[in-house]
N, C-alpha and C positions, 0 to 999 in steps of 0.2 A: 571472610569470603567476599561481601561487596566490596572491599578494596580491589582482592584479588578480581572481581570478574568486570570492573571500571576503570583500573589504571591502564590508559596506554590507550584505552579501548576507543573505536571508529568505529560510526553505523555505516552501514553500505547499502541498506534496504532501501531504494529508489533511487539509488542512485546511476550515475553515467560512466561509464566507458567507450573509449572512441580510438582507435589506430590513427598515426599518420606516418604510412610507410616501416619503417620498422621500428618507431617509438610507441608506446603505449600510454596513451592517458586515461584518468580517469578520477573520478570525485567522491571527496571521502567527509562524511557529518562527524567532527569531533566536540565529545560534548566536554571537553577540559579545554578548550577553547570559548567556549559559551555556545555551543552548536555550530558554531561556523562552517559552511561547507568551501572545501577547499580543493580547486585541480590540482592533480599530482603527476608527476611525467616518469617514465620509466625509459629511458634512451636506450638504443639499441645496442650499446656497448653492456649495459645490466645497472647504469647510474640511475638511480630514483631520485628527485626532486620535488618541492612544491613550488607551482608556478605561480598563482594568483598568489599575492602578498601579505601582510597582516596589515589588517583596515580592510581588505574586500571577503566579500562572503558573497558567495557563486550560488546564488540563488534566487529565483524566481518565482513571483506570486500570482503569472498567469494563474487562473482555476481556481488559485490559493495553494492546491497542492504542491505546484512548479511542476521540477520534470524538466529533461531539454534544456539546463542551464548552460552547457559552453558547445563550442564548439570548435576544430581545429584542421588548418589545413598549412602542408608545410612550416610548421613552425610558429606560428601565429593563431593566438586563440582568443574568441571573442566569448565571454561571458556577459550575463546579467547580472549586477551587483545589488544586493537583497536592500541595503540601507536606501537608495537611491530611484533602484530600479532602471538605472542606466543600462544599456548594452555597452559595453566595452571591448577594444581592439586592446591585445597585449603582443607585441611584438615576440620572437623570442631573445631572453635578457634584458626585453624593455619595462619601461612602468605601464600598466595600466593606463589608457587613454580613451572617454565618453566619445560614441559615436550619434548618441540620440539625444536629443534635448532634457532638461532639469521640465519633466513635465510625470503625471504620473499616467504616463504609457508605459504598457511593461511586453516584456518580449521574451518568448523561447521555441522551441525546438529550430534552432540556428541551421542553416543548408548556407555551406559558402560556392558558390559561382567566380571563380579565381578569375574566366575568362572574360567576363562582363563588369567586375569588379563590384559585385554584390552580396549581400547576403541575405537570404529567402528566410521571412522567419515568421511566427505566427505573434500578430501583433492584439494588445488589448486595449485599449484607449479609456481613460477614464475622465477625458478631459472637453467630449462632445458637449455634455448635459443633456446626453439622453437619459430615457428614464433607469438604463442599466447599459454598462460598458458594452463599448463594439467590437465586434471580434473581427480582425482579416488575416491573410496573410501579404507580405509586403516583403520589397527588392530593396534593403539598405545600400547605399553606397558604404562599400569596406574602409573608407575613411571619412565619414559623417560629411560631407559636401555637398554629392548632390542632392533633390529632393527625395524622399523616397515612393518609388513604383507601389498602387496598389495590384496585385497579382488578383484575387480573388475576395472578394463580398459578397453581403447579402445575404446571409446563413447567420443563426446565431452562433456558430463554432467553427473553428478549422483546426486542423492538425496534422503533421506530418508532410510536410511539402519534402520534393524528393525528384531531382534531375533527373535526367535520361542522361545515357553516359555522350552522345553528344551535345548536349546542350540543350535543344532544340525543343522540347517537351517537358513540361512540369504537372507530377500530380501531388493527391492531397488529398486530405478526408475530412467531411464535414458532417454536419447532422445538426437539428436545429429544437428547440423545446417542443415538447416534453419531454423529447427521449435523452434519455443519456446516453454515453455513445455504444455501448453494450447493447442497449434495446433497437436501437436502429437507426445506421447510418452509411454514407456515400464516401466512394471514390470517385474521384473525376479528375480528367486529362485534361491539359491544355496548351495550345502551341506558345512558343513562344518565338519574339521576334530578337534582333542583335540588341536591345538595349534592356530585353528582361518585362517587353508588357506582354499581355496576354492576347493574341487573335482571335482566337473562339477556343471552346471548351465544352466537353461532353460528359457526361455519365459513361461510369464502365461498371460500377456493379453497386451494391447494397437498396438501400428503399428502410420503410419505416418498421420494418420487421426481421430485418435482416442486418446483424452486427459485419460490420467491415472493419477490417485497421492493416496498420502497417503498411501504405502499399510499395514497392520496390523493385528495382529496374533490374534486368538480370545483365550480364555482360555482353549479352548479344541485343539488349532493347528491347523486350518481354517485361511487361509487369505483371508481377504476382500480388498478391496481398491475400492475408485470412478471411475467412468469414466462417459463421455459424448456421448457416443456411440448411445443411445438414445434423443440427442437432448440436456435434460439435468444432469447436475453433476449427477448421484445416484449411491447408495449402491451395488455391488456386493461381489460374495465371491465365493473364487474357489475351483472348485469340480472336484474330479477323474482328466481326460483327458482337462475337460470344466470347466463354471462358470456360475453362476444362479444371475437372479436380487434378491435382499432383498427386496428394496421397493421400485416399479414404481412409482414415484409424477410429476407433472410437476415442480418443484423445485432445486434449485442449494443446494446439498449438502457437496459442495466443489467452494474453488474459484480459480482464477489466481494466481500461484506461484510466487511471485515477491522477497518475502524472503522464509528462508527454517522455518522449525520449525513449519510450521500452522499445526492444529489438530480438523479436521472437525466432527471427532466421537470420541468414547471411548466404551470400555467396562466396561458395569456395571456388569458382572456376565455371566458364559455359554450362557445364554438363549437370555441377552437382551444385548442392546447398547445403549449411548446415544449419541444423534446428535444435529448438529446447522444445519437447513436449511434454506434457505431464499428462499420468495416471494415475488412478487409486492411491498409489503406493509412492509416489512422488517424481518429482521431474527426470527428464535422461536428457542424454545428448544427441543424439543421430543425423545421419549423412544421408539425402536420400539422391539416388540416380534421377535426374531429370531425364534421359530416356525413357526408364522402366518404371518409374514412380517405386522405387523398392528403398524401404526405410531401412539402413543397417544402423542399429544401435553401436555407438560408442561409451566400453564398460566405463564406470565411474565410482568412485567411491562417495561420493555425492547425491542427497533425496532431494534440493532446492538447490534451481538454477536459475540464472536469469540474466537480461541483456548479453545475447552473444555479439559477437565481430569479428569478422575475419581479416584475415592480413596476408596474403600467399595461403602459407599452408598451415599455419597458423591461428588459431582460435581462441579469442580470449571470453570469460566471462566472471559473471560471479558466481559462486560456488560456498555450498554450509552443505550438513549430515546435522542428526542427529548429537552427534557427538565430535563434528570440526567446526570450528565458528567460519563466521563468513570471510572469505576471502575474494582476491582478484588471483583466475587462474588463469592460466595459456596451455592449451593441450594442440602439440604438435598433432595434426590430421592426417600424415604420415604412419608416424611411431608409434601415436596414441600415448607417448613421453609426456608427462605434468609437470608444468611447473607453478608455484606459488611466491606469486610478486609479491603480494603482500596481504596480511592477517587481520582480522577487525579485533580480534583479542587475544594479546599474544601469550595469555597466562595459559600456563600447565596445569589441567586438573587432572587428578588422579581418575579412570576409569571408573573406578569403584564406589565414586558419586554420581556419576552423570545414568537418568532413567533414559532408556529406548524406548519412543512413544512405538503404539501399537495401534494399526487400523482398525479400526470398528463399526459397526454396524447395527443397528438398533431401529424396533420396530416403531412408530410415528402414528400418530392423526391417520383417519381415513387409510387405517392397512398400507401405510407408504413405510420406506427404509429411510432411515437417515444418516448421515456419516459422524464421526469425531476420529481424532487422535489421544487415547490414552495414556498419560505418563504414569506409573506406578510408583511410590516414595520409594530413592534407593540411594542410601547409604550406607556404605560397607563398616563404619566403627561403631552401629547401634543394629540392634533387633528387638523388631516388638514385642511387647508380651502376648504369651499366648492368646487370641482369642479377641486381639485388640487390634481395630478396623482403621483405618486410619480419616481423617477428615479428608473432604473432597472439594477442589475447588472447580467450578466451574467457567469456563474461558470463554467468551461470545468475542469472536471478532470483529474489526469497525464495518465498513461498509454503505451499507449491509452488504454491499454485492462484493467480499471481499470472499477470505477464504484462508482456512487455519491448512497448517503442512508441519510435515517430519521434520522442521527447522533444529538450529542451536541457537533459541532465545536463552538467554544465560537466566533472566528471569526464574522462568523455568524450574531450572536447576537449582537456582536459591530455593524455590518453593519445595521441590523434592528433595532436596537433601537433608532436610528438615521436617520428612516424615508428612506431607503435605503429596495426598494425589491431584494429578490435573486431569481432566478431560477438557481439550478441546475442542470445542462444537463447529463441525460443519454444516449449519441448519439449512434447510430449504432456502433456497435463496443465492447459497455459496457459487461460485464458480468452480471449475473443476471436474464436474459431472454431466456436462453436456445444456444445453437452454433451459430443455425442457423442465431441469433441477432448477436453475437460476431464476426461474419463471412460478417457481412455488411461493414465493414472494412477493405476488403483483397483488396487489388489494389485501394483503395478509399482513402487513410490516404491523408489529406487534402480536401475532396472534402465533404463525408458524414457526418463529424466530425461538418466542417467550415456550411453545409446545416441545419443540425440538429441544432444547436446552434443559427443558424439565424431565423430556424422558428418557436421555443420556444419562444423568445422575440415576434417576431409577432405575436403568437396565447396568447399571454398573452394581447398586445395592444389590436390587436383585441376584447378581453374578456372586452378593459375598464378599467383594471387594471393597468398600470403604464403610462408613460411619456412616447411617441413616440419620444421627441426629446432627452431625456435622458437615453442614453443603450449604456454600458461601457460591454465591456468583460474582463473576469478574468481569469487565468490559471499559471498553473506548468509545468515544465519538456515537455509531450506531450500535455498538454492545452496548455503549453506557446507557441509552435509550431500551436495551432490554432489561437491562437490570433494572434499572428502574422499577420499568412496568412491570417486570415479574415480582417486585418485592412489594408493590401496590396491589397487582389485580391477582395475584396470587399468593397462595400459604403452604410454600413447599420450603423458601429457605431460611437458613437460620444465619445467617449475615449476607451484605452485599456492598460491593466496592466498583463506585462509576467513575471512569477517568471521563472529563470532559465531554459527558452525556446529554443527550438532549430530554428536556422534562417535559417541553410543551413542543408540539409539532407545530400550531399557529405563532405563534413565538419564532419558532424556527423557520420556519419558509419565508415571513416577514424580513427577518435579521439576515438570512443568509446573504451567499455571496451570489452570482451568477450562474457561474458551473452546478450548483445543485438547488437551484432556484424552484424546479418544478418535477423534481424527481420526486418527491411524495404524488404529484398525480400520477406517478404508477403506482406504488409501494403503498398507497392509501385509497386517494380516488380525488378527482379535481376541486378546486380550493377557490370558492366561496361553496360550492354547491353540496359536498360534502363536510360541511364543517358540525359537525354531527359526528362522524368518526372520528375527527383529529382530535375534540375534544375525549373521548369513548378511548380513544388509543395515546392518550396524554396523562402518563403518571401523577405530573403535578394538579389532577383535577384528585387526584385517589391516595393526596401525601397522608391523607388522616385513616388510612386502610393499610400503611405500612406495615409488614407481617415479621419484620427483622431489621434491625439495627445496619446504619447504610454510611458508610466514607465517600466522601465526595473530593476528587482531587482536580482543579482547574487551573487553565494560563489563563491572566487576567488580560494577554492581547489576541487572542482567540478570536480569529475574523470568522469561522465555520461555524463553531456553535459559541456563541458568546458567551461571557461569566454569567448574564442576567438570568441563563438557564439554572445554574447551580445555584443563585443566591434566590433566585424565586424559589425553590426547592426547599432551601437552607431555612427563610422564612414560614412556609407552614411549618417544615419541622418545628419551629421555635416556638410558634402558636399552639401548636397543635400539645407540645411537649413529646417530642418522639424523638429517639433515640438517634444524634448522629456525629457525624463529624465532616468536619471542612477544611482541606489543605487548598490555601490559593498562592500561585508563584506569581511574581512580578516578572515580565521580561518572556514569559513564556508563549506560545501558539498553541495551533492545535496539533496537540503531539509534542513532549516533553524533551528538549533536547540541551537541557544542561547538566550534568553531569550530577552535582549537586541535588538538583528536583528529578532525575532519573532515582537517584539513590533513597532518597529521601520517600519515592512513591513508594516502594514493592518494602525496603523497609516500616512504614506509617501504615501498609495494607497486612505484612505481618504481625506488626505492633497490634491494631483493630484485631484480627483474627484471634491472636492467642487472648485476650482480653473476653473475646465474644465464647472463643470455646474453652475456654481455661485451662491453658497449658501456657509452662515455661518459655520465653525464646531462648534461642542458644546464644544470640549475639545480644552485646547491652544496645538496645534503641532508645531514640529520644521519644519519648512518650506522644503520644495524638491521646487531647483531650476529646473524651466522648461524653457530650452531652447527654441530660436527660435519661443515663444508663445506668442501673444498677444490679451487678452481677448476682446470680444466687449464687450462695459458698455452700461447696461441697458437692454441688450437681453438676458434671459435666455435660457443657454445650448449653445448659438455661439460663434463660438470659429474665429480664423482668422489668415493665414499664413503669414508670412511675406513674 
């Protein structure tokens, strides 16, 4: 089965899509390529090709996350190339050609100006010798010649610059430390003159508590953009002096900005728009009348959706279920007619393996609700024996201000069809459920995260459905940072698996990058002054209180949470003699993108698991040596220290 669910296989999660005229582009992470992200063109005839070359990889380190790596008008598309960090002009049928200098300035979310002969992009400079990189947005010339125009400064972030459709006017979104741009941030307007600088420039909506993004020109010269100002994501659009809602829902019609490039609407025409929003039960598509502010939903076979684009009457975006992996879809707005360009996994699995997560809800801390996505183990050629519960793995998403959904992680499905439950935790904090949820996480990051995730697995016990003595937790990045601390300052699990976790939170604000430089003085509390908590909410101060045996799997070029995270870790363990394991890849970031260390992870996490709970794998794995462990025989799920 990991053959079958990684041959062939492309990620698409953050990735771009972009029309030019009746061609379709868009960029795809092949991890049998080494990760390389690459544009791909779908021509209006039904030809698909790849446009960027081998040698380039269409990736961007603004944030570090990227996001907004190409961009394309008539035929010609300008990428950021990851080795380099050059912007490049590719003609169409040409090579690749630098438009920026061999400096480590890096550039994304691209806006070309065909008539000024520019391209608007958000710029990061690493080459001042300020004490951390400068952010602006700036006016390339589309054939690297002349100097480049600053458009906008003075803020520690920009994003999304975005024309009036005649020219004449550019906005953008910015927001500056502490906040990230979820917590609170600005759109602003500004004229512009024939050569692309800037006259004057105003505020039109957001402030330091209030999330803004996306902002965009409607076809008549109306800008709309989201914000959260009512609780949750919705549609406004600015008028005169003010701004008016389009359409009140309780729904997130925008999400957390982690990469640049997301596209939560589009216009279909003067009148109408179309949007991705998501509820409880997972995203939709709908059309809403700009007259009447009336959302008609567009049916879908589809729970996760994301970056739409319009083209005429035409819709493109990305699209997963439950049980269809991720694709690039085009739904005629007309006919409501689907079509599917192309598949992120082209393999056939039988029905009768794949679990249908289920919404849940579970009582919390302080009389509050919390959400998860429950997978059930289900495989149609075994049945349990009577009476016998199954192990339970627990799933913390990164973020933290992320958010788990009714996706097709193939992942997943390795773990459930192998008789392995998942609950995926939406803990306080997620997005998805309006601020006021996302905001259960300010000065809580480790306390509501580590509570929510603990009482998920019990209200499922409870429910009779899994193994009380088998509940492992799983996590990345900011999961990996739960697990942690739930397997330190807590005795509820009996193994735990951190992809690329952070141990120490002074460690980490230290090492970080810019982008998440001061985002623990929300999720924590301000840094000298509270250094008291970060130590108190730092596992690696609590590694000799470990409650269960813990895999650690890391990229050793990890610019977000460096490897020193895992190896200071790795060392009390060693000291201390506590039970663990350490997979470290060469060549990897944050977040596992070669095909090989994809495999290798959720394999090496099964391998640990059946070892911890003592059960058979189905598949032969290559062993992960676990220190420091020694199994009791004959008791299922006890494990025992030396």
């Amino acid at each position: 089965m990991p053959d079958l669910l990684l041959k062939g296989t492309v990620q698409m999660r953050n990735q771009m899509l972009r029309w030019d005229g009746g061609d379709l582009y868009w960029s795809e992470l092949r991890p049998y390529e080494g990760g390389r992200i690459v544009v791909c063109r779908r021509a209006a005839d039904g030809a698909t090709s790849d446009v960027t070359p081998q040698g380039f990889n269409a990736r961007t380190r603004v944030h570090e996350y990227g996001g907004g790596h190409f961009a394309v008008k008539d035929g010609t598309v300008f990428f950021t190339n990851y080795v380099d960090q050059r912007l490049y002009r590719q003609d169409r049928d040409g090579a690749p050609q630098p438009i920026t200098p061999a400096k480590d300035i890096r550039h994304s979310d691209m806006l070309i100006d065909a008539r000024r002969g520019r391209v608007f992009a958000v710029r990061e400079d690493h080459t001042t010798g300020a004490p951390e990189a400068v952010n602006t947005i700036v006016a390339i010339d589309v054939q690297g010649k002349r100097e480049p125009i600053t458009v906008a400064a003075g803020n520690d972030f920009y994003s999304s610059p975005k024309l009036s459709p005649d020219g004449g006017r550019i906005a953008w979104q910015t927001w500056n430390h502490p906040n990230m741009p979820w917590d609170g941030s600005e759109v602003w307007i500004g004229e512009l003159d024939g050569d692309g600088n800037v006259r004057s420039s105003r505020k039109i909506a957001g402030g330091l508590t209030e999330s803004v993004l996306q902002p965009e020109w409607s076809p008549g010269g109306e800008l709309y953009f989201v914000s959260d100002r009512a609780d949750w994501w919705n549609l406004y659009r600015s008028r005169g002096e003010g701004d008016e809602p389009v359409c009140h829902r309780a729904a997130e019609f925008g999400s957390p900005q982690w990469v640049f490039g997301m596209r939560f609407y589009d216009f279909s025409g003067p009148d109408e728009l179309v949007c991705i929003y998501a509820e409880r039960s997972g995203s939709k598509l709908g059309r809403i009348d700009l007259n009447t502010g009336r959302l008609h939903p567009i049916e879908l076979l589809y729970t996760t959706l994301f970056n739409v684009q319009v083209s005429g009457r035409k819709a493109a975006m990305y699209a997963s279920s439950a049980t269809l992996a991720e694709r690039v879809l085009v739904v005629d707005l007309d006919t409501a007619a689907q079509e599917v360009v192309k598949v992120a996994n082209p393999a056939h699995i039988d029905p009768g393996y794949f679990s249908i997560p289920k919404p849940i809800e579970f009582p919390t801390e302080h009389g509050l609700t919390a959400h998860a996505f429950y997978y059930p183990p289900r495989n149609h050629d075994f049945e349990a024996a009577a009476g016998d519960k199954p192990p339970l793995l627990v799933l913390c998403h990164g973020g933290p201000t992320g958010s788990a959904g009714p996706t097709y992680p193939f992942e997943y499905q390795y773990w459930t069809s192998r008789g392995i439950a998942i609950a995926d935790v939406n803990y306080g904090g997620s997005f998805g459920y309006g601020r006021a949820y996302r905001l259960r996480l300010n000065g809580q990051w480790g306390v509501v995260d580590v509570d929510d995730c603990i009482n998920a697995a019990r209200f499922l016990v409870d429910q009779g459905l899994v193994d009380p003595d088998r509940v492992a937790i799983s996590g990345g990045s900011a999961g990996g940072y739960t697990v942690l601390l739930s397997l330190t300052k807590r005795d509820f699990y009996n193994a735990g698996s951190s992809q690329f976790g952070i141990g120490d939170l002074e460690l980490f604000i230290k090492e970080t990058h810019k982008f998440e430089s001061h985002y623990c003085d929300t999720l924590i509390g301000p840094y000298p002054e509270r250094a008291d908590v970060y130590r108190d909410r730092s596992a690696i101060y609590f590694a000799d209180q470990i409650s269960a045996p813990v895999i650690l799997f890391q990229g050793l070029e990890d610019k977000v949470v460096p490897p020193s995270q895992a190896e200071t870790f790795v060392a009390v363990c060693k000291q201390k003699k506590l039970p663990y394991a350490y997979v470290a890849y060469e060549g990897e970031q944050h977040g596992f993108r070669q095909d090989k260390n994809i495999r290798r992870t959720f394999e090496g996490e099964l391998y640990f698991l059946s070892r911890i709970f003592g059960f058979e794998t189905a598949d032969r794995i290559e062993p992960v040596e676990i220190e420091n462990f020694i199994p009791r025989r004959g008791v299922k799920g006890a494990i025992s220290f030396p």
